[in-house]
Chimera marker file (.cmm) of the C-alpha trace (Angstrom):
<marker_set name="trace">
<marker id="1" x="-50.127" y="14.918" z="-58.965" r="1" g="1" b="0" radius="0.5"/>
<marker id="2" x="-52.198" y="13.474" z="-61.543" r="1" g="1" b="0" radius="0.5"/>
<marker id="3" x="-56.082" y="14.015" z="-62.343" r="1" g="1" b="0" radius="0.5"/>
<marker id="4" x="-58.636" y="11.256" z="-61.206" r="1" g="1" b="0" radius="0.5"/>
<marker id="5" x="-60.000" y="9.820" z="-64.594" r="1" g="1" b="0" radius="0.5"/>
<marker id="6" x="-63.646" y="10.479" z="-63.486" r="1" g="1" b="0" radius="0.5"/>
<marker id="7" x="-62.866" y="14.170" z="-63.658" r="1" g="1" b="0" radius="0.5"/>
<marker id="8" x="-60.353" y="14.132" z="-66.844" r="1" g="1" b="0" radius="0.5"/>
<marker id="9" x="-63.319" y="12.217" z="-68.357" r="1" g="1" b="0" radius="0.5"/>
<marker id="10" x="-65.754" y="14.762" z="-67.289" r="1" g="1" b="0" radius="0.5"/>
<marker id="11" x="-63.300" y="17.479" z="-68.626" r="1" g="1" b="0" radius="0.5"/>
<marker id="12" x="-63.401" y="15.865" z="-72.027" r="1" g="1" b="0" radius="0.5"/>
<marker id="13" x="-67.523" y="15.118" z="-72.692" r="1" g="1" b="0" radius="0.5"/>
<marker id="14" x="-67.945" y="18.897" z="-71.341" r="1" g="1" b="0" radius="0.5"/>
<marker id="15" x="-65.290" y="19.937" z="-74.054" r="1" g="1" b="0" radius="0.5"/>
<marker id="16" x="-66.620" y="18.155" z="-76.554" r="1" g="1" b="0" radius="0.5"/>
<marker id="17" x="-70.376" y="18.663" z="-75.955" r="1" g="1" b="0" radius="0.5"/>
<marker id="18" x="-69.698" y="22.207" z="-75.812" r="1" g="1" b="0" radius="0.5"/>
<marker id="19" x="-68.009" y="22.331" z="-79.194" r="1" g="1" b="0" radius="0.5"/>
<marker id="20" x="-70.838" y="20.791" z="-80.832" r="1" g="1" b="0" radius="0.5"/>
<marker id="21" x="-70.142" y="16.930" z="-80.915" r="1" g="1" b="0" radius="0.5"/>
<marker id="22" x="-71.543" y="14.276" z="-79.088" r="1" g="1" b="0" radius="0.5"/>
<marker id="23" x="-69.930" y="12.641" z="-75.995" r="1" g="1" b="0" radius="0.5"/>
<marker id="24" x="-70.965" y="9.831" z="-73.659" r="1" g="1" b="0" radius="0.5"/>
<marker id="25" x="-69.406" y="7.640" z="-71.656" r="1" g="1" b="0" radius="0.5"/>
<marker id="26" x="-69.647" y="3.615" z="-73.059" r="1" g="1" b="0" radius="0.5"/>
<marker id="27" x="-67.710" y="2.416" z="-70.106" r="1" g="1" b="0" radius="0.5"/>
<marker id="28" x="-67.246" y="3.954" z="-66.626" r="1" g="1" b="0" radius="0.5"/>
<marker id="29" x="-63.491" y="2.586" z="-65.042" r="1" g="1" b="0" radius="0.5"/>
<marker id="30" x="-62.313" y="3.341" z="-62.025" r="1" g="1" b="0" radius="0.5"/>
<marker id="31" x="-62.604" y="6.580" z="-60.350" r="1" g="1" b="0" radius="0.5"/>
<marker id="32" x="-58.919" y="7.411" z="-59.196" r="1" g="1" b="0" radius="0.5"/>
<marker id="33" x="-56.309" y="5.742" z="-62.303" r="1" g="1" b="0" radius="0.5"/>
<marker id="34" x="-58.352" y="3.703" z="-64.963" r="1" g="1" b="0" radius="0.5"/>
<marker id="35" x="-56.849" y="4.130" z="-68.261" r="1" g="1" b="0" radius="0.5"/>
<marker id="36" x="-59.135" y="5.920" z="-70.799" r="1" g="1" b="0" radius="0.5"/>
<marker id="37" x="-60.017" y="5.234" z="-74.430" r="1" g="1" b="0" radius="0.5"/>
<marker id="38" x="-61.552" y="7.324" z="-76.829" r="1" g="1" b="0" radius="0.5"/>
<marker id="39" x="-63.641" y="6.025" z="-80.096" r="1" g="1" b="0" radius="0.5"/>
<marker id="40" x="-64.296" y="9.235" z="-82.575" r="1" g="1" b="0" radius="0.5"/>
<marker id="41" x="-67.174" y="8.266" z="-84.821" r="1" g="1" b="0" radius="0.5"/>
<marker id="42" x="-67.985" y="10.254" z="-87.848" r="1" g="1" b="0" radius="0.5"/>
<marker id="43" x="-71.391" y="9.251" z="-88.764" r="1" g="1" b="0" radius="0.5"/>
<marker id="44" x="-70.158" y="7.638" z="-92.007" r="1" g="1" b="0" radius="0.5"/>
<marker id="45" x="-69.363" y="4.228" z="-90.463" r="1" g="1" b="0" radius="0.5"/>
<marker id="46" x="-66.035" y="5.179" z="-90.011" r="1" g="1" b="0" radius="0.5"/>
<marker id="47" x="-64.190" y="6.228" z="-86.799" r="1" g="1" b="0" radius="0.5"/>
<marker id="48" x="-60.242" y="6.278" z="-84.855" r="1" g="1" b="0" radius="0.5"/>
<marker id="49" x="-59.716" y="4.986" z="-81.822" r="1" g="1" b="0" radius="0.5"/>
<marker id="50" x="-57.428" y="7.317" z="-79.451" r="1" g="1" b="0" radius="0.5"/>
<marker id="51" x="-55.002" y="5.442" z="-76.344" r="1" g="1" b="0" radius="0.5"/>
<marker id="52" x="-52.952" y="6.469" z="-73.423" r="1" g="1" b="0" radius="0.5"/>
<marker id="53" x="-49.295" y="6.977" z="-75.071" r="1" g="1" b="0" radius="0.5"/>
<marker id="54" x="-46.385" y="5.601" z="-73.321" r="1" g="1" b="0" radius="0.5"/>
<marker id="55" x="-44.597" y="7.983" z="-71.015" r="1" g="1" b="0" radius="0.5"/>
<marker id="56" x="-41.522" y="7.462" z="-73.345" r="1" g="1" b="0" radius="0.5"/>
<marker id="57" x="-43.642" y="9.455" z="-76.128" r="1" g="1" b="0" radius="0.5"/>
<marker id="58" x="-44.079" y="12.714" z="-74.216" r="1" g="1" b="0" radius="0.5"/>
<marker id="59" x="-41.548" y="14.805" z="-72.745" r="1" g="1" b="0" radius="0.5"/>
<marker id="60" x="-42.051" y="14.651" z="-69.184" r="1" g="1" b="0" radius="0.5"/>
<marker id="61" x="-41.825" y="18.624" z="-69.043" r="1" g="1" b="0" radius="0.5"/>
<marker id="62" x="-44.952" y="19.663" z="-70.461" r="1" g="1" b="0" radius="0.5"/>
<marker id="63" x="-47.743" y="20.154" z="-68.305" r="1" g="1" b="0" radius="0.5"/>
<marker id="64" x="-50.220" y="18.179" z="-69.857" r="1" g="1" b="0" radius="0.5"/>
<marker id="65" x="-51.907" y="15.193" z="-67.070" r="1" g="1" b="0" radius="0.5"/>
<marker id="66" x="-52.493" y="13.102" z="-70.603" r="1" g="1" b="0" radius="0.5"/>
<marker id="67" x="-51.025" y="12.224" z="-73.525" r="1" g="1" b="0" radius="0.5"/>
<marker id="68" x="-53.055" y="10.020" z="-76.382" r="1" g="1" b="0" radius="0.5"/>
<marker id="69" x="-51.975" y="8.275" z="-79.340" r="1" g="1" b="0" radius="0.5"/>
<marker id="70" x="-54.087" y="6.303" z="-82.305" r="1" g="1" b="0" radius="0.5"/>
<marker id="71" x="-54.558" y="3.094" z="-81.809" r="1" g="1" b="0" radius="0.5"/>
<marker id="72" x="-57.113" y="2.908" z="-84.932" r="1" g="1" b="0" radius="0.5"/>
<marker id="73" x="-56.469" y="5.754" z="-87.604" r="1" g="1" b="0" radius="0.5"/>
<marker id="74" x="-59.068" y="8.094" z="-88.071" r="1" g="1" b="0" radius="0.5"/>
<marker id="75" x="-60.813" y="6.763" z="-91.384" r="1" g="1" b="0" radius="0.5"/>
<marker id="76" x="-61.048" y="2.631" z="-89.639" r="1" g="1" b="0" radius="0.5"/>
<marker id="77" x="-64.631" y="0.505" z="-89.484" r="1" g="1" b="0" radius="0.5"/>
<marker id="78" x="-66.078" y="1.428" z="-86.648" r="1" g="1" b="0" radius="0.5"/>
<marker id="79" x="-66.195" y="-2.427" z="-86.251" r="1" g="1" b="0" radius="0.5"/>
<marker id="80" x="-62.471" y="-2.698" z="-85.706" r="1" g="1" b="0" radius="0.5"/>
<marker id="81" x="-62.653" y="-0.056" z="-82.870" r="1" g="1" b="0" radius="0.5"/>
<marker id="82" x="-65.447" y="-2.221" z="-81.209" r="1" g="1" b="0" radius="0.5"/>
<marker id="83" x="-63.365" y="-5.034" z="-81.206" r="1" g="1" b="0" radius="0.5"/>
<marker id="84" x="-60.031" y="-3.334" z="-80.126" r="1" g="1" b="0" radius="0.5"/>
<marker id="85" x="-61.917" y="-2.280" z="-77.259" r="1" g="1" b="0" radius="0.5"/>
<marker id="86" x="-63.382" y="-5.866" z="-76.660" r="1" g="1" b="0" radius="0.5"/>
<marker id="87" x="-59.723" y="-7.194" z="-76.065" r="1" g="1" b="0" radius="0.5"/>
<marker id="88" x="-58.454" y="-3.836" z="-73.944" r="1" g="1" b="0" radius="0.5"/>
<marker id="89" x="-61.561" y="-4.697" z="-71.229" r="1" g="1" b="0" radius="0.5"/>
<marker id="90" x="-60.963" y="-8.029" z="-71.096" r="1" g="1" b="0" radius="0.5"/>
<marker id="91" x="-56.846" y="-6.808" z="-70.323" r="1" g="1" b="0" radius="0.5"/>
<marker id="92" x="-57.969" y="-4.213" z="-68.217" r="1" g="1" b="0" radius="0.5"/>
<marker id="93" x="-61.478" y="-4.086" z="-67.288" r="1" g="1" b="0" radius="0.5"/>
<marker id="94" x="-61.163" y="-1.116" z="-64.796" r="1" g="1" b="0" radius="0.5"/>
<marker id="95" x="-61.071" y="1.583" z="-68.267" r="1" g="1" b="0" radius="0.5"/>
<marker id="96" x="-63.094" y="3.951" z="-69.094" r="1" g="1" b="0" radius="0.5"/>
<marker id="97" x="-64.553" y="4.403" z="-73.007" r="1" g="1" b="0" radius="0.5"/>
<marker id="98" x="-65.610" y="7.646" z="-74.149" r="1" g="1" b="0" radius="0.5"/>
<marker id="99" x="-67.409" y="7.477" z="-77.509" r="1" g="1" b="0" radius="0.5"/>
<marker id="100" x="-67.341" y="10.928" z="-79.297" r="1" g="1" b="0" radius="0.5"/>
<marker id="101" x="-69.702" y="11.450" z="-82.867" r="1" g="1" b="0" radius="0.5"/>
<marker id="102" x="-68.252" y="14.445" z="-84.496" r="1" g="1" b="0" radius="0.5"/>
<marker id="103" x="-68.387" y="15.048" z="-88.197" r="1" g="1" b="0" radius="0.5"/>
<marker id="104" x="-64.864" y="16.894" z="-87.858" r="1" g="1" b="0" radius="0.5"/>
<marker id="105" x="-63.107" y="14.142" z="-86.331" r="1" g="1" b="0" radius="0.5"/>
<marker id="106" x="-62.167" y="15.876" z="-83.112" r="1" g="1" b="0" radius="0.5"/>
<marker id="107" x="-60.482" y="13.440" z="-80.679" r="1" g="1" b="0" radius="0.5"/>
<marker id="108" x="-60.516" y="16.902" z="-77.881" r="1" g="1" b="0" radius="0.5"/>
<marker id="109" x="-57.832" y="15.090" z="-76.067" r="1" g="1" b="0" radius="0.5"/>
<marker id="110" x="-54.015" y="16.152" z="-76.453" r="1" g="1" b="0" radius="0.5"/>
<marker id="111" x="-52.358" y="13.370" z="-78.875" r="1" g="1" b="0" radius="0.5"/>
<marker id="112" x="-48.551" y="12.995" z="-78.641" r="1" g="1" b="0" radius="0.5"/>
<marker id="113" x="-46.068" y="13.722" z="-81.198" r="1" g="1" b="0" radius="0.5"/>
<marker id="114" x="-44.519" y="10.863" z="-83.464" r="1" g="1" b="0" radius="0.5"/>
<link id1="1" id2="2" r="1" g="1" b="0" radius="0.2"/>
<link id1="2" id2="3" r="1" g="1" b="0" radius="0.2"/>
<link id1="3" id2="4" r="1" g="1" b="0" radius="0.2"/>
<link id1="4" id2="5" r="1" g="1" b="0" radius="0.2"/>
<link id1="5" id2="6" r="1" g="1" b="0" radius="0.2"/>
<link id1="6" id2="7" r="1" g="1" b="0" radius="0.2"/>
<link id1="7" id2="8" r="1" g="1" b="0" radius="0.2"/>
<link id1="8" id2="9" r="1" g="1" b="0" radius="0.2"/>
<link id1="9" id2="10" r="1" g="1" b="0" radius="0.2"/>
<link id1="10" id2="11" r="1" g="1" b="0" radius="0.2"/>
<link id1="11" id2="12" r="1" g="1" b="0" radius="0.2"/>
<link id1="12" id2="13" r="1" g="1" b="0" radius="0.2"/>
<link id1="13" id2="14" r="1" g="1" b="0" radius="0.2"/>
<link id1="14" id2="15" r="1" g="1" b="0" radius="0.2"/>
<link id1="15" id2="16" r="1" g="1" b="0" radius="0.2"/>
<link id1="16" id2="17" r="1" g="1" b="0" radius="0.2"/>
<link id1="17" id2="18" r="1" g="1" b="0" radius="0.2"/>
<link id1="18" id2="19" r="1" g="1" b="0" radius="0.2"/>
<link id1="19" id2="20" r="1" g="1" b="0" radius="0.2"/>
<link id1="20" id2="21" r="1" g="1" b="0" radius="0.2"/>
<link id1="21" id2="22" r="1" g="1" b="0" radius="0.2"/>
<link id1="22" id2="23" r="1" g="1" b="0" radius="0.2"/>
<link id1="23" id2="24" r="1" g="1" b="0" radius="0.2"/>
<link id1="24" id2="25" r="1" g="1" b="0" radius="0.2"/>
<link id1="25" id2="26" r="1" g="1" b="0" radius="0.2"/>
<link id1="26" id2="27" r="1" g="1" b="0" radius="0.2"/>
<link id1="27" id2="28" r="1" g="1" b="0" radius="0.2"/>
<link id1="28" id2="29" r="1" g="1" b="0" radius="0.2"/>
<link id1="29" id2="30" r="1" g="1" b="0" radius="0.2"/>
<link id1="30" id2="31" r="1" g="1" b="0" radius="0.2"/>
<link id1="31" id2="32" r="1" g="1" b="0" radius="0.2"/>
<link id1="32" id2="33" r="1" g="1" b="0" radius="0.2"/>
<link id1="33" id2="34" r="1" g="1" b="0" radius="0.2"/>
<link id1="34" id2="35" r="1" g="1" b="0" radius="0.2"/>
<link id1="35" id2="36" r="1" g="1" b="0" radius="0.2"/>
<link id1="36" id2="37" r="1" g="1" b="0" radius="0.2"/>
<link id1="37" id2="38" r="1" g="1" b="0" radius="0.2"/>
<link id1="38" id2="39" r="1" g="1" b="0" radius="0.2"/>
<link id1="39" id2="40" r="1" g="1" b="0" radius="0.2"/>
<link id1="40" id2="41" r="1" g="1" b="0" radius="0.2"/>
<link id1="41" id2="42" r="1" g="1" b="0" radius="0.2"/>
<link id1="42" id2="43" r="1" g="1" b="0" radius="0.2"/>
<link id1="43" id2="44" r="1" g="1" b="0" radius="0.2"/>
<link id1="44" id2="45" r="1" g="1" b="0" radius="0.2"/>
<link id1="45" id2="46" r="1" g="1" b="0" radius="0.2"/>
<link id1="46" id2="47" r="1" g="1" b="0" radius="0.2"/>
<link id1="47" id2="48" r="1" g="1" b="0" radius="0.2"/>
<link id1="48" id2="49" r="1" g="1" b="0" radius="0.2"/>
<link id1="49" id2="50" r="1" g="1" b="0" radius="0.2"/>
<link id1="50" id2="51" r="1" g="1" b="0" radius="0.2"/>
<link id1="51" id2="52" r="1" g="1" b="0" radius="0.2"/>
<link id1="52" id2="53" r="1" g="1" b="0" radius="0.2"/>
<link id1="53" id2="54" r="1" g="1" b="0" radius="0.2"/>
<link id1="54" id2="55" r="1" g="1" b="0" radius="0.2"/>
<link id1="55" id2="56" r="1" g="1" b="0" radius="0.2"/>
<link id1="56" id2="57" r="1" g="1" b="0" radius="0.2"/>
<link id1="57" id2="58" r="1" g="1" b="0" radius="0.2"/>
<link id1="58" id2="59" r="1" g="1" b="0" radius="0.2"/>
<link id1="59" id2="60" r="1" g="1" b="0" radius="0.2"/>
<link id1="60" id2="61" r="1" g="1" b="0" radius="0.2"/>
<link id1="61" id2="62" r="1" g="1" b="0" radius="0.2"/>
<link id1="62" id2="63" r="1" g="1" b="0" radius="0.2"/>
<link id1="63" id2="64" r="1" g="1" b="0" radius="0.2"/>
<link id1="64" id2="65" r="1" g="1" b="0" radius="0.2"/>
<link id1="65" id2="66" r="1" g="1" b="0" radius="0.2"/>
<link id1="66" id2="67" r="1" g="1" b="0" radius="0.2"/>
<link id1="67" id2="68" r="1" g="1" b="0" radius="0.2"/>
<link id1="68" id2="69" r="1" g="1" b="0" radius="0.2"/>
<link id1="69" id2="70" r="1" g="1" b="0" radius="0.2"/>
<link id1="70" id2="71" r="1" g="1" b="0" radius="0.2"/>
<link id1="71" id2="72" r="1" g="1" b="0" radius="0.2"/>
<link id1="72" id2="73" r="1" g="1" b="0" radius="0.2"/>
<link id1="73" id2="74" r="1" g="1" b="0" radius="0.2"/>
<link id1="74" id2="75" r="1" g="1" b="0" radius="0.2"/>
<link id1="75" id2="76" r="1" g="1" b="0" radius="0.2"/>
<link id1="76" id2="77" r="1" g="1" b="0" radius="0.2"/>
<link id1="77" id2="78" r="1" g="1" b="0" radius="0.2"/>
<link id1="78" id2="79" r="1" g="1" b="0" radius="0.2"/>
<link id1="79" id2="80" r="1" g="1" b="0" radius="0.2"/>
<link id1="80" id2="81" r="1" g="1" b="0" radius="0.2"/>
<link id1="81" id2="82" r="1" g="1" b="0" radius="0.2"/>
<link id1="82" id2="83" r="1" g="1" b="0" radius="0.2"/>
<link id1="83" id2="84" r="1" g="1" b="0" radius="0.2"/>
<link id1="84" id2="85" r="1" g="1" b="0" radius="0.2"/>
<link id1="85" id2="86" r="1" g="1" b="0" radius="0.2"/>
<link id1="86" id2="87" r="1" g="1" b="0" radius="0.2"/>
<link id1="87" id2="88" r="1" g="1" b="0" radius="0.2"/>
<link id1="88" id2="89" r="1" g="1" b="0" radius="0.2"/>
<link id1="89" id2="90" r="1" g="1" b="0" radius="0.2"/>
<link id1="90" id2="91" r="1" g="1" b="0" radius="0.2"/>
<link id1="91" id2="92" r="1" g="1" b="0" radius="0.2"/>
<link id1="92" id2="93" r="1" g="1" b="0" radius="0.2"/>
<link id1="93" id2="94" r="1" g="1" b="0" radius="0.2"/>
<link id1="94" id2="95" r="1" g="1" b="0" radius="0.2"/>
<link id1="95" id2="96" r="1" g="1" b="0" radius="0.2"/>
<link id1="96" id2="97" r="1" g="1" b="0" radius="0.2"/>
<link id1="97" id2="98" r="1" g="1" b="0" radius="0.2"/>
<link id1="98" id2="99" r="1" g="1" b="0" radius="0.2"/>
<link id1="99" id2="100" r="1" g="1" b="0" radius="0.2"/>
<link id1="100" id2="101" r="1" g="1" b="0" radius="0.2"/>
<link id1="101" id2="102" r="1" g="1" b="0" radius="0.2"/>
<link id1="102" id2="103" r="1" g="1" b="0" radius="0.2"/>
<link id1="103" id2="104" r="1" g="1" b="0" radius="0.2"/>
<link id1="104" id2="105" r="1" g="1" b="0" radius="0.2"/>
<link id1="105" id2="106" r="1" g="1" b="0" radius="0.2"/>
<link id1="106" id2="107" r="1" g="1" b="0" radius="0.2"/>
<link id1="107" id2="108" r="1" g="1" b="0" radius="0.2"/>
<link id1="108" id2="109" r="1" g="1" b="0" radius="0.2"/>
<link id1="109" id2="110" r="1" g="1" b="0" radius="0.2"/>
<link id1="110" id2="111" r="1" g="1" b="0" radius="0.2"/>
<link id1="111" id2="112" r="1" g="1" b="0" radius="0.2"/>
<link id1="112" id2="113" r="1" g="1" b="0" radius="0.2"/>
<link id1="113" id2="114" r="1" g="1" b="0" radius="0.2"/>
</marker_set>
């Protein structure tokens, strides 16, 4: 059974907020299955933007609800991550956005393995 996004979003701006970064939520999606993004900003103007991974990235074994993968490198304009995200609503406009500012770089979501 898999997580509703609200509370896998919650999960992640408690774990992040408690670690010391900031986390908000840019866009709420739908409650039970929206698809959630993650924009890590570093306060430098630069940022990585963080995507569900494919099923076929992840071995279906490990326990994990969610798997992530970069869309945007960490080190990208924050301007390119704006306007990846621009053309994912308009594809899917029931995602959620979680923007993260952490001077580490912390995406505090699981990323799968190239």
């Amino acid at each position: 059974m898999r997580l509703k996004s609200a509370i896998f979003v919650a999960a992640i701006l408690r774990t992040a907020n408690g670690a010391g970064a900031f986390a908000a939520v840019r866009r709420r999606g739908a409650e039970e299955a929206g698809a959630v993004f993650v924009t890590v900003s570093t306060q430098d103007g630069k940022a990585a933007l963080y995507g569900p991974a494919p099923q076929t990235d992840f071995d279906e074994s490990f326990p994990a609800d969610r798997r992530f993968r970069a869309l945007l490198p960490p080190g990208s304009p924050e301007a390119d991550g704006a306007a990846r995200m621009e053309k994912e609503v308009r594809f899917d406009p029931d995602l959620w956005w979680i923007e993260i500012e952490d001077r580490a770089g912390r995406p505090f979501v699981d990323l799968a393995q190239d």
